[in-house]
C-alpha positions as CSV (number, residue, x, y, z in Angstrom):
1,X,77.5,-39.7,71.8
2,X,79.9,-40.5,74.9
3,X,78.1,-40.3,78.5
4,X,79.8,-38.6,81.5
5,X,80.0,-39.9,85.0
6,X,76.7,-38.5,86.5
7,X,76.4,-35.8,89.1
8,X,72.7,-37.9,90.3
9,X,70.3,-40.4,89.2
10,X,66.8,-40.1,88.9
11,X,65.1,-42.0,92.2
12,X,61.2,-42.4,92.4
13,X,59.3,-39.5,92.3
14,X,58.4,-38.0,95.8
15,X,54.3,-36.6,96.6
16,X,54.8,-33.0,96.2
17,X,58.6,-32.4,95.0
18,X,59.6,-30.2,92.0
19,X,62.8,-30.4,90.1
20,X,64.5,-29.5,86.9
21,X,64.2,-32.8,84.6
22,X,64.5,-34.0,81.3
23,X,61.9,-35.8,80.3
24,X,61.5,-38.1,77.3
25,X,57.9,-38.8,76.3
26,X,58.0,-41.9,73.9
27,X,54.8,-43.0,71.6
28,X,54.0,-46.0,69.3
29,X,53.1,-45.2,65.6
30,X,50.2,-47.1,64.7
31,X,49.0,-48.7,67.6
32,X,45.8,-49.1,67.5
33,X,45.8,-50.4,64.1
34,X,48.3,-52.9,65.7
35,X,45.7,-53.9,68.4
36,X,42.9,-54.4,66.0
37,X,45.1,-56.7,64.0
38,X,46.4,-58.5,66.7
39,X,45.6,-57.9,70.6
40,X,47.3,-60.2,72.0
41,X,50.4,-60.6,70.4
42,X,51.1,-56.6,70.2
43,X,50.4,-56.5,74.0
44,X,53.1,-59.2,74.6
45,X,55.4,-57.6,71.8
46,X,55.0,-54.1,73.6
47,X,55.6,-55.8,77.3
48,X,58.8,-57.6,76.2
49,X,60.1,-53.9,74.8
50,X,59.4,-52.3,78.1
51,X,60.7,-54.6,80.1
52,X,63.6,-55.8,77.8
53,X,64.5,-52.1,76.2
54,X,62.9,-49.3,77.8
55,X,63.3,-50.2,81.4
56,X,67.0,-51.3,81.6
57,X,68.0,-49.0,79.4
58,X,67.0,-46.0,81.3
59,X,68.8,-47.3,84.4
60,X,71.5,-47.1,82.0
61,X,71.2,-44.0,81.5
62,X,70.4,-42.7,85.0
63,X,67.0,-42.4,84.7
64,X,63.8,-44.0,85.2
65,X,60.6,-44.9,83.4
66,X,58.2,-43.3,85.3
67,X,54.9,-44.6,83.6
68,X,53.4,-46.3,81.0
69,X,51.0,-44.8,79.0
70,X,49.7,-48.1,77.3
71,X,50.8,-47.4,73.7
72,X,54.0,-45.7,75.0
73,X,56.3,-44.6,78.1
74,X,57.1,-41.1,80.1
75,X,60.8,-40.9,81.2
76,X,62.5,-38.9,83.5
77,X,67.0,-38.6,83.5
78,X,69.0,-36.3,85.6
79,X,70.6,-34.9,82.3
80,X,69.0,-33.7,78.7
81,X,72.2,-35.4,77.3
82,X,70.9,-39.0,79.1
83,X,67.5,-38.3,77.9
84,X,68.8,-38.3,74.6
85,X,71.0,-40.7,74.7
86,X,68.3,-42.9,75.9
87,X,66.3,-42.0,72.7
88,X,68.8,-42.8,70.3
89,X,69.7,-45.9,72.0
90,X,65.9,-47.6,72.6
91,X,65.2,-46.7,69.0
92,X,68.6,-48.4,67.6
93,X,67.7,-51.7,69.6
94,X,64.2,-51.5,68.5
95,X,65.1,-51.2,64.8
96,X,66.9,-54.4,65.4
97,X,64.9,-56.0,67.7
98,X,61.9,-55.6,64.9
99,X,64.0,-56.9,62.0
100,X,64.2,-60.1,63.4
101,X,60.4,-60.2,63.6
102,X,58.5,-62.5,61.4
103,X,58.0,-60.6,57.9
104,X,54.0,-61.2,58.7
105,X,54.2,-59.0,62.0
106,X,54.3,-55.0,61.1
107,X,57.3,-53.4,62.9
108,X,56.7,-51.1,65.8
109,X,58.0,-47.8,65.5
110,X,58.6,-45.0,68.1
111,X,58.2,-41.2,68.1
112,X,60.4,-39.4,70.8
113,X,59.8,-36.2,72.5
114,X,62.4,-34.5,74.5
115,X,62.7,-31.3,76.6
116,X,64.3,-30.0,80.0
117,X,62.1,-28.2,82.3
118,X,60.0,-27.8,85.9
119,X,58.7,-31.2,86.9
120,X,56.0,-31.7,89.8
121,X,55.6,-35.3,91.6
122,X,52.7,-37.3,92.4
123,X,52.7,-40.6,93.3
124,X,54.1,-42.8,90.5
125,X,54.0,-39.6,88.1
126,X,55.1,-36.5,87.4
127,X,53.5,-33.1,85.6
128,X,53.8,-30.4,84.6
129,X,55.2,-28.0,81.6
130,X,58.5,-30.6,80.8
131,X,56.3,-33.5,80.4
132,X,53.3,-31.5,78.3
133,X,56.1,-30.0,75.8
134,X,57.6,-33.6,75.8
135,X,54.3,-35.1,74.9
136,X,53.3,-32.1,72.4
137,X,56.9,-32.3,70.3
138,X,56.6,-36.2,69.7
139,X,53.6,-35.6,67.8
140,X,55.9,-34.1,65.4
141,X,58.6,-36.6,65.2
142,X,58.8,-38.2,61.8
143,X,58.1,-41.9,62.8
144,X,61.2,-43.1,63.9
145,X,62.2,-40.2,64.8
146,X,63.5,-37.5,67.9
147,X,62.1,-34.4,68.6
148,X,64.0,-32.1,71.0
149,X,62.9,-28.5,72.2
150,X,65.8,-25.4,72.0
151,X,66.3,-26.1,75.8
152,X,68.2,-29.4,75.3
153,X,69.6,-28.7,72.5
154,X,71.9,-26.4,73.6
155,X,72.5,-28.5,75.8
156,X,74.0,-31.9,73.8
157,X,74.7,-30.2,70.8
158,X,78.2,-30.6,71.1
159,X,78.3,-34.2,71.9
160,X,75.7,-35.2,69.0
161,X,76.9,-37.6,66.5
162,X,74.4,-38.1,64.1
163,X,73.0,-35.0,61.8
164,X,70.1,-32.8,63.1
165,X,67.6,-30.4,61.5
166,X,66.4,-27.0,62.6
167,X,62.2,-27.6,62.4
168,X,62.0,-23.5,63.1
169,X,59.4,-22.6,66.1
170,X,56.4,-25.2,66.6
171,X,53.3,-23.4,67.8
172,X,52.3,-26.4,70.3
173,X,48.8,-27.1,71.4
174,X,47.5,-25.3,74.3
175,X,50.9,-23.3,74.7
176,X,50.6,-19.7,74.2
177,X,54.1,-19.3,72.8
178,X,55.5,-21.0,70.3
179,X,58.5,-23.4,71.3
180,X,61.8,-24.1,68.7
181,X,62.4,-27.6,68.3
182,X,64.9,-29.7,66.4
183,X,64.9,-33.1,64.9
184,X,67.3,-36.4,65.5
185,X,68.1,-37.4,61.7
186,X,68.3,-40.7,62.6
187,X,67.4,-42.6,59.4
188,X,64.6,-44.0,60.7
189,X,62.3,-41.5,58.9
190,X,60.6,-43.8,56.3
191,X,60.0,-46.4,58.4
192,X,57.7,-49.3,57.6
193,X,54.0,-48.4,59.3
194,X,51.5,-50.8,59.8
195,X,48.0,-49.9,58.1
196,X,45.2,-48.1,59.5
197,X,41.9,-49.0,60.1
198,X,39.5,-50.1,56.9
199,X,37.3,-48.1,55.0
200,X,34.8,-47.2,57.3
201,X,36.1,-47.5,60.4
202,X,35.0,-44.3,60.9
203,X,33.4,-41.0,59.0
204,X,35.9,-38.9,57.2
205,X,35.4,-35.5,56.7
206,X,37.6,-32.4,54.1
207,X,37.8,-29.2,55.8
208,X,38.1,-26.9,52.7
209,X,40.1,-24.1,51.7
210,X,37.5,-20.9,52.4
211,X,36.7,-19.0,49.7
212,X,37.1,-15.4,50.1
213,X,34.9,-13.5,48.5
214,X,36.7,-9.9,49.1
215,X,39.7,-8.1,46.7
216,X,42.3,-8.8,48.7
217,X,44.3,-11.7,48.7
218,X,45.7,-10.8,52.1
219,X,42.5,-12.2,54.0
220,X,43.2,-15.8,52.5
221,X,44.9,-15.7,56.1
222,X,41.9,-15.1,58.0
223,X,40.2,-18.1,55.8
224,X,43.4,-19.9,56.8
225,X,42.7,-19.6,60.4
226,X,38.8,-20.6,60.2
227,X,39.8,-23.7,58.5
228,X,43.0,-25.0,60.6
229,X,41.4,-24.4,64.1
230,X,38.4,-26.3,62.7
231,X,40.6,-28.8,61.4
232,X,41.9,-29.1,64.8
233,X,39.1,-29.1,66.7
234,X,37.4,-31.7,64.8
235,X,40.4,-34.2,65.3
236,X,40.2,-34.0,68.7
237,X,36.6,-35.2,68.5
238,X,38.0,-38.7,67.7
239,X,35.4,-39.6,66.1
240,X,36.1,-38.3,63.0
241,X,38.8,-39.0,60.6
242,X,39.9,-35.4,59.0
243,X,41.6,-35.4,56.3
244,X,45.0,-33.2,56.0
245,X,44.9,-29.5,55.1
246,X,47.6,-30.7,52.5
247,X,45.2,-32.7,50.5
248,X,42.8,-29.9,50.5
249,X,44.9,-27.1,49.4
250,X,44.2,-28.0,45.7
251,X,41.1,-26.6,46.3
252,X,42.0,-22.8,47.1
253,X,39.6,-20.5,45.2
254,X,37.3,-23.4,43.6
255,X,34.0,-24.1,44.2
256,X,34.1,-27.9,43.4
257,X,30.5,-30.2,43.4
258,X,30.7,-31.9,46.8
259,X,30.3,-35.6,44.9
260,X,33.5,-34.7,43.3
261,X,35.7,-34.0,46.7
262,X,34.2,-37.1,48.0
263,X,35.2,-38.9,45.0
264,X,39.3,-37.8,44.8
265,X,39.8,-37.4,48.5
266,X,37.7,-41.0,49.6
267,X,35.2,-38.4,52.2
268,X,32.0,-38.6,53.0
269,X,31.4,-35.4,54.2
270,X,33.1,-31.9,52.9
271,X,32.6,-28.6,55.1
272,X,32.5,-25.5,52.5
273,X,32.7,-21.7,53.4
274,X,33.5,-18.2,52.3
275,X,34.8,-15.4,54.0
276,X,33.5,-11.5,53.5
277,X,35.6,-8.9,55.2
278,X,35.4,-5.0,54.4
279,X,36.7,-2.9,56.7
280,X,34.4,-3.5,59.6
281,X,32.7,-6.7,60.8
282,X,33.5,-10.0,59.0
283,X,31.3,-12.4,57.7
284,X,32.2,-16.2,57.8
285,X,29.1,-18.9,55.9
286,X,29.7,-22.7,56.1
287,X,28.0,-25.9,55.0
288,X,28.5,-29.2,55.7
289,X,27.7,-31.3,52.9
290,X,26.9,-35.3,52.1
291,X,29.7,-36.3,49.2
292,X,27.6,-39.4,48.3
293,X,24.3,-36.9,47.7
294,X,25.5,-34.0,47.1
295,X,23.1,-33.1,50.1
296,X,24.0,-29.8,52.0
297,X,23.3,-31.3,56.2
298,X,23.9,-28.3,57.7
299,X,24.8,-24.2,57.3
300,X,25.4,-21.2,59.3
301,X,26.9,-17.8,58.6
302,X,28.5,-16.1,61.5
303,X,28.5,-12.1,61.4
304,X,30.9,-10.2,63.8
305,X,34.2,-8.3,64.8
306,X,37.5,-9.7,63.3
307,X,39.0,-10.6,66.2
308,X,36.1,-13.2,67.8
309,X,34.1,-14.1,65.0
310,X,36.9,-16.9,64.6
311,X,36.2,-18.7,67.8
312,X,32.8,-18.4,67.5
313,X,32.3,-19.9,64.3
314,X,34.8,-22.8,65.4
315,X,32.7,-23.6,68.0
316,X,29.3,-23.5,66.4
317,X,30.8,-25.5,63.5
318,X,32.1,-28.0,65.4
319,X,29.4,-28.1,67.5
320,X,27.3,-28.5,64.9
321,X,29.0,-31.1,62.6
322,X,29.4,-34.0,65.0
323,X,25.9,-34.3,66.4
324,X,24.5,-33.7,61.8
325,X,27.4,-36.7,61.1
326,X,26.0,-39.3,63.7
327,X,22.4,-38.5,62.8
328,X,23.3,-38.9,59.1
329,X,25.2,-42.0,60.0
330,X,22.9,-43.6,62.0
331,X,20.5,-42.6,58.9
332,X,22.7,-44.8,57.0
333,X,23.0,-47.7,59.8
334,X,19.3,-47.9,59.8
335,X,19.6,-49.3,56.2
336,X,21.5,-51.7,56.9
337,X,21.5,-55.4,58.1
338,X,22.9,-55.6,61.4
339,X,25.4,-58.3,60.6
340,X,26.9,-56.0,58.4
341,X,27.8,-53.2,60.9
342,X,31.1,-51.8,61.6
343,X,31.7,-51.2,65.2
344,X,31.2,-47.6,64.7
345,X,27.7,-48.2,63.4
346,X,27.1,-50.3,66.7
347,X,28.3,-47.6,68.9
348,X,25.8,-45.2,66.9
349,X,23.0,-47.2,67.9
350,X,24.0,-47.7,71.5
351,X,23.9,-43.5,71.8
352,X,20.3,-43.7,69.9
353,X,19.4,-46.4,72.7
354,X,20.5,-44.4,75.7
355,X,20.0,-41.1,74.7
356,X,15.9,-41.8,75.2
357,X,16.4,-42.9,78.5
358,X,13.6,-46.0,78.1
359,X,14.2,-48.2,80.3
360,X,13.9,-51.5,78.2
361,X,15.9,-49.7,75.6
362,X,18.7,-48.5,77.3
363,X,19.3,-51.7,78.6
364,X,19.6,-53.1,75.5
365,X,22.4,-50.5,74.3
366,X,24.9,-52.1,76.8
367,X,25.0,-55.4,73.8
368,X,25.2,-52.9,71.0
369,X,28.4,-51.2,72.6
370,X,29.9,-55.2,73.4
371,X,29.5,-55.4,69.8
372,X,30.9,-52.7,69.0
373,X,34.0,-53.3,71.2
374,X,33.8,-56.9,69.9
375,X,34.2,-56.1,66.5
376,X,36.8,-53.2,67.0
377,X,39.0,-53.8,70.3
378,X,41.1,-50.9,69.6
379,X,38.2,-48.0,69.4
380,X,38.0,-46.6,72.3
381,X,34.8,-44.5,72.0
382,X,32.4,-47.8,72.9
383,X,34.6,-48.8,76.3
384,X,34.4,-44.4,76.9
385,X,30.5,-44.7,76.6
386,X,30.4,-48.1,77.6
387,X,31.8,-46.5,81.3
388,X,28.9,-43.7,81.0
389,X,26.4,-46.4,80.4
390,X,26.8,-47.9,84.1
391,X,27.0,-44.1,85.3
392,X,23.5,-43.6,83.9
393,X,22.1,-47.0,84.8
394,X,23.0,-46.4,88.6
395,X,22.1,-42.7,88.3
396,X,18.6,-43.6,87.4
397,X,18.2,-46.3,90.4
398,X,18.2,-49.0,87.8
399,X,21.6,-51.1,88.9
400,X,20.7,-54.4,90.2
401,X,24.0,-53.9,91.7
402,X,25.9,-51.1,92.1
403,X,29.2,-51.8,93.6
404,X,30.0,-54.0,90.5
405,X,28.6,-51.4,87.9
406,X,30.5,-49.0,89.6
407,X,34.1,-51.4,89.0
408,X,33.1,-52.0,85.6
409,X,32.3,-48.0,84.9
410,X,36.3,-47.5,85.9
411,X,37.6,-50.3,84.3
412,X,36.0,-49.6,80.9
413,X,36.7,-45.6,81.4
414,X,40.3,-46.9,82.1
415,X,40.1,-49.5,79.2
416,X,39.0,-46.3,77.0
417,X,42.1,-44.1,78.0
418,X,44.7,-46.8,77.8
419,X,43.1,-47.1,74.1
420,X,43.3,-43.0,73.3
421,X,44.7,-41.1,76.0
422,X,44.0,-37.8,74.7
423,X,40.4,-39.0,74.0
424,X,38.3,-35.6,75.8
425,X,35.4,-37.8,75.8
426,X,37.2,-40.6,77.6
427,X,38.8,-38.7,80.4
428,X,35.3,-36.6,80.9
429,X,33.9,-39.6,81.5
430,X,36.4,-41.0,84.0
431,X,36.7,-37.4,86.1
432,X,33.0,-37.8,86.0
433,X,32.8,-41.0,87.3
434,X,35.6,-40.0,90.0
435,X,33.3,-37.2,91.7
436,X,30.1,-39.1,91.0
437,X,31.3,-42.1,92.3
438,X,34.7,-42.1,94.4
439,X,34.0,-38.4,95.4
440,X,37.6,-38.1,94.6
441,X,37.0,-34.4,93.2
442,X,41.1,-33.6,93.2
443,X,41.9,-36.3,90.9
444,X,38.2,-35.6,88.9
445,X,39.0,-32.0,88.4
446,X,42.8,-33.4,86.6
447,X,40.8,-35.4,84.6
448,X,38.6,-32.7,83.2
449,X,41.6,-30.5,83.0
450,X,43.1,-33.3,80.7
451,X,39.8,-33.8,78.6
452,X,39.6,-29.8,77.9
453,X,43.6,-29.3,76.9
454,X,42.9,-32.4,74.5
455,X,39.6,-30.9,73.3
456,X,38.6,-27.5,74.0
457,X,35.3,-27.8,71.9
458,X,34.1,-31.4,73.7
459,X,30.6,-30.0,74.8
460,X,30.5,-33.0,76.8
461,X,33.7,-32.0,78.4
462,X,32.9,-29.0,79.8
463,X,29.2,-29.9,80.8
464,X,30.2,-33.2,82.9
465,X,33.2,-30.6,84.0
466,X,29.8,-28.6,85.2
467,X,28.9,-31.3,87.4
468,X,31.8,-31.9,89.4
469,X,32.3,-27.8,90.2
470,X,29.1,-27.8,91.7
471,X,29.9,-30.6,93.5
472,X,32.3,-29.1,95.1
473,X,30.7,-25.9,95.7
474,X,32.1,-23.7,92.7
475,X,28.5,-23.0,92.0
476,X,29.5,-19.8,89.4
477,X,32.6,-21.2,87.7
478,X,30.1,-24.8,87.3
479,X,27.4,-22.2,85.5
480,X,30.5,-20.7,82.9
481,X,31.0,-24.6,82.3
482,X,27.4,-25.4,81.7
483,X,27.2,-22.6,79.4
484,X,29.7,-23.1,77.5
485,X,28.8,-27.0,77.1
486,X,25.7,-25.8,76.0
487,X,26.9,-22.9,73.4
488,X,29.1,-25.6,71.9
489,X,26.4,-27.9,71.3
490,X,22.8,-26.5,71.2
491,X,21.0,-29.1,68.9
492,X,22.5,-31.9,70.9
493,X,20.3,-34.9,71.1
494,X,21.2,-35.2,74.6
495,X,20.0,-31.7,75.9
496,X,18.3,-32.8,79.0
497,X,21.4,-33.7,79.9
498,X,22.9,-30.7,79.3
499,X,20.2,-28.4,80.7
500,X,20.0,-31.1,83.7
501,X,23.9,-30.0,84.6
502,X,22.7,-25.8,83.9
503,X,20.1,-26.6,86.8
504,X,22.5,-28.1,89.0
505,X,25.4,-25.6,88.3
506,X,22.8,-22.8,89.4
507,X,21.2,-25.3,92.8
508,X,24.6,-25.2,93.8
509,X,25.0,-21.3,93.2
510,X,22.3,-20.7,95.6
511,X,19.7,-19.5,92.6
512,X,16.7,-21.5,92.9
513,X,14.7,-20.1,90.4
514,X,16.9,-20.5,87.6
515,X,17.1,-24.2,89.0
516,X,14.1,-24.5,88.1
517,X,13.6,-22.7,84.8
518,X,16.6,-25.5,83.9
519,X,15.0,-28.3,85.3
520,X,11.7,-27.8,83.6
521,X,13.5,-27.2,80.2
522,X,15.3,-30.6,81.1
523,X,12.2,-32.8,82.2
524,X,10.2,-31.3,78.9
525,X,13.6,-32.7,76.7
526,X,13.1,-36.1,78.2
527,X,11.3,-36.6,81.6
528,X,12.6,-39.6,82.6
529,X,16.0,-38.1,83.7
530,X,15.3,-38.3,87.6
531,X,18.5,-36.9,88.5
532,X,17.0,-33.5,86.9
533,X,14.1,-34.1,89.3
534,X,16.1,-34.2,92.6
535,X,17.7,-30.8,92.0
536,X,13.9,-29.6,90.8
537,X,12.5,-30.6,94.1
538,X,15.4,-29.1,96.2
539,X,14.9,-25.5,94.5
540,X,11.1,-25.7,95.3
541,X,11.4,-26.5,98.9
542,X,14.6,-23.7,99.2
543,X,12.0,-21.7,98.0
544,X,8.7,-22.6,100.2
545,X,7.1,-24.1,97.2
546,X,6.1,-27.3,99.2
547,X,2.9,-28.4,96.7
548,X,5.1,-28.1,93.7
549,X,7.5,-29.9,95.2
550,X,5.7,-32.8,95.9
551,X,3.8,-32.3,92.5
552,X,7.5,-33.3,91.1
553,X,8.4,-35.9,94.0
554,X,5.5,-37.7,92.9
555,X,7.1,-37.7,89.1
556,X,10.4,-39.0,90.4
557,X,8.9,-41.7,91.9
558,X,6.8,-42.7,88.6
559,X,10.3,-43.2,86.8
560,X,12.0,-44.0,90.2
561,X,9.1,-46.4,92.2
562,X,12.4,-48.1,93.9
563,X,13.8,-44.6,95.5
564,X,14.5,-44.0,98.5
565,X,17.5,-42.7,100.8
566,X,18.4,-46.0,102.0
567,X,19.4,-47.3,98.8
568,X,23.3,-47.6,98.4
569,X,23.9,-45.1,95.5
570,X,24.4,-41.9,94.8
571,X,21.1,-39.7,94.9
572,X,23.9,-36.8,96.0
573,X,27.4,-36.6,95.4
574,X,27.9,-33.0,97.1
575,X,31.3,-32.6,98.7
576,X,30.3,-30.7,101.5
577,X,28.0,-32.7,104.1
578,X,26.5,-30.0,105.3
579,X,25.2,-29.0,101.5
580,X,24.4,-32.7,101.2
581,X,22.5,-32.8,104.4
582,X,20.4,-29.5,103.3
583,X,19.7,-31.4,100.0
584,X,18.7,-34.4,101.6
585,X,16.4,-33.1,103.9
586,X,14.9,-30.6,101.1
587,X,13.6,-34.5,99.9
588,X,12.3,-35.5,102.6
589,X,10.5,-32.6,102.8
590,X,8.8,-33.2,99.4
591,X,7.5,-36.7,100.2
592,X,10.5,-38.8,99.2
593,X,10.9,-41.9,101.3
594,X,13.2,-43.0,103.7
């Protein structure tokens, strides 16, 4: 490809400014596996690319990096045939960059995304529909590889020089219609990859094939559907490795012995179904079942109209599964000598720990999740709850200091996102932590936005998501959150939580009463969750019920002795001072001290 003199160059991004870009979103293959081999040297390996490759060559190029993403780099160039040319180029240098590397070291390997459209800037960033379609077609570069949408193709196609192959219309996540898309044949497609993670590094699951139980063949597509949106769904859990629809397909029409699956596909737990449709309402049964046991965990048949009965049973099944696989596991974990846990089997018992909410017990989960992240740096889910473990501990009044749990809740939510960035339970935790704590409720509400696009089932997701609306006084849409978190996940073993956010979502809705029917579901789940108690008390003085609410102050302060509104954290993290006056007052009211 030969470059033309360009018309502009790509300058740093300006608060507020939209443009036409092409924007080249770049990922490494195999990071994390990289980072649990070898921190240290991958971090310097991946430092010396950006600054040596990436960087300079985008100047090149007339463009700019505009961020990095920790295991890759958004790009912004004034021209799609730039963007491109950028591509090609940083992965040629690469290739021979990494075969100069020590045979010991695994090579690291790039997939490239590519597409012109709208661009919005922020500060030291841009979004908006260019970079999500950039970011959604790398995921389907061969490693190696380019991926380019229809938009920029027809825009180099006549100054390509090396061959490229029509990949047909790519239905991307979270875009309603599909997008065509084209793929670089570079060369690069059987690239060296470094390993994954070892045998249980986390719980595998086989989504099979449903079995259709009906005439006609022509509702193996509804079957179909079920299984790849649960497939989906389950992935973006991350923490759960699903095996491939490919490897599965074998199993169309069979009804194999769940020991079996487990043995040829390396699972430990299958998901089994069937699928009854005549004329009318379809019914859809599932099972989740233990391939070492044979056991069958968990089952549900869903019964409705053809056209919603396949989101519903999604979401209960996904719902379902992740809370039956962590009990199972920690089952398992129990068993065991602690010396021979895997960092997963740490972070299982950290949840068991904080999920009572004991004082003496909780504290103790914040070692469990350092040895978790100890023994696997690059799994981010201990750093993601080791964040919502200093949340809780300043939440409940127990900080000894709270400016310094407060750093370390960002820096290990941040540590957790640089790790996975589409991890939903990651980014909840950090837009949690940006309304709870910053009261930065803009940049919260992104972060929410970002969890839900990576994971629309997270439960977790959509009920911290809860929080933050009522926070800022969107007491109905926080409700529609709260519900939905709570349809997603009804057997969760943290439902105080849950009915705790329900209970706020309606306080700041103005409906007292149903405040209350929350809270008191909440304090009989666990009734050591104080913050539950604040929004208790609140809906009983709103409502002149003086003697119950000191009935309940007096309950806060037997979990709470050290309360009092003085204390430098946050007993309410309302947007509005006015509300947050109201609220505070509504305390005082009840007997809470000054």
């Amino acid at each position: 490809m030969r470059s033309v003199p360009p018309e502009r160059s790509i300058g740093p991004p300006k608060a507020g400014e939209r443009r036409l870009s092409a924007v080249a979103f770049v990922d490494m293959v195999g990071y994390s596996a990289l980072m649990a081999k070898d921190e240290r040297r991958t971090y310097e390996r991946w430092m010396s690319i950006l600054r040596g490759v990436l960087r300079p060559r985008a100047i090149e190029h007339h463009g700019m990096v505009v961020k990095s993403t920790g295991d890759g780099v958004l790009a912004e160039f004034p021209s799609a045939l730039y963007a491109v040319e950028w591509a090609v180029v940083i992965n040629d240098d690469i290739r021979l960059l990494e075969a100069a590397s020590p045979e010991s070291e695994a090579p690291i390997v790039f997939r490239i995304g590519v597409h012109l459209g709208d661009v919005i800037a922020a500060d030291n960033d841009i979004y908006g529909d260019g970079v999500n379609v950039a970011a959604r077609l790398q995921g389907y570069a061969n490693p190696g590889g380019i991926v380019m949408s229809e938009a920029v193709y027809d825009l180099v196609r006549g100054s390509l020089s090396v061959p490229v192959r029509d990949l047909g219309y790519l239905q991307l996540r979270n875009f309603e219609k599909p997008i065509k898309a084209y793929e670089l044949e570079s060369g690069s497609g059987n690239a060296h990859l470094p390993a994954g993670p070892p045998d249980g590094h986390l719980p595998s699951i086989a989504v099979l094939p449903f079995q259709n139980l009906t005439d006609n063949p022509q509702d193996d597509y509804l079957g179909d559907g079920v299984v790849e949106d649960i497939s989906v769904s389950l992935s973006g859990l991350h923490e759960l490795m699903v095996i491939s629809r490919g490897s599965t397909l074998r199993y169309r029409g069979q009804s194999p012995d769940p020991r079996e699956i487990g043995r040829v596909l390396g699972v430990r737990y299958v998901l089994l179904g069937s699928i009854r449709h005549h004329h009318g309402p379809v019914r859809v049964a599932a099972q989740l079942s233990d391939t070492a046991t044979g056991a069958n965990l968990w089952g549900h048949v869903e019964d409705g109209d053809l056209f919603d009965v396949q989101d519903r049973i999604v979401g209960r099944v996904v719902g379902a599964i992740a809370p039956h696989v962590r009990a199972a596991e920690l089952r398992r974990s129990l068993r065991k000598r602690p010396g021979n846990f895997t960092a997963y089997e740490y972070w299982l018992r950290a949840l068991d720990m904080m999920s009572s909410l004991d004082k003496s017990r909780f504290l103790q989960a914040r070692g469990f999740l350092d040895m978790a992240m100890t023994a696997d740096p690059s799994f981010a889910m201990p750093a993601a709850w080791g964040a919502r473990w200093h949340n809780l501990c300043i939440g409940q009044g127990w900080s000894a200091d709270r400016q310094k749990d407060a750093a370390d809740a960002i820096e290990l939510a941040t540590r957790a996102i640089n790790l996975d960035r589409y991890n939903p339970m990651a980014l909840a935790t950090m837009g949690h932590l940006k309304s709870y704590l910053s009261h930065e409720y803009d940049t919260a509400l992104l972060y929410f936005d970002r969890a839900l696009s990576a994971c629309p089932n997270s439960s977790l997701a959509w009920i911290l998501s809860s929080a933050t609306l009522a926070y800022v006084g969107r007491g109905e849409d926080a409700v529609k959150h709260a519900e939905k978190g709570l349809r997603l996940s009804p057997c969760d073993s943290d439902l105080f939580h849950y009915y705790g956010c329900m209970a706020l979502a309606h306080y700041a809705s103005g409906n007292f009463e149903e405040t209350i029917k929350w809270s008191r579901m909440s304090e009989s789940e666990n009734g050591a969750y104080t913050a539950n108690l604040r929004y208790m008390i609140g809906a009983f003085v709103a409502l002149g019920r003086l003697a119950d609410a000191r009935e309940a102050a007096q309950r806060l302060l037997r979990h709470e002795p050290d309360f009092h509104f003085g204390r430098n954290f946050p007993w309410s993290a309302f947007q509005d001072p006015a509300v947050n006056q109201t609220h505070t007052e509504r305390l005082r009211l009840a007997g809470l001290p000054d």
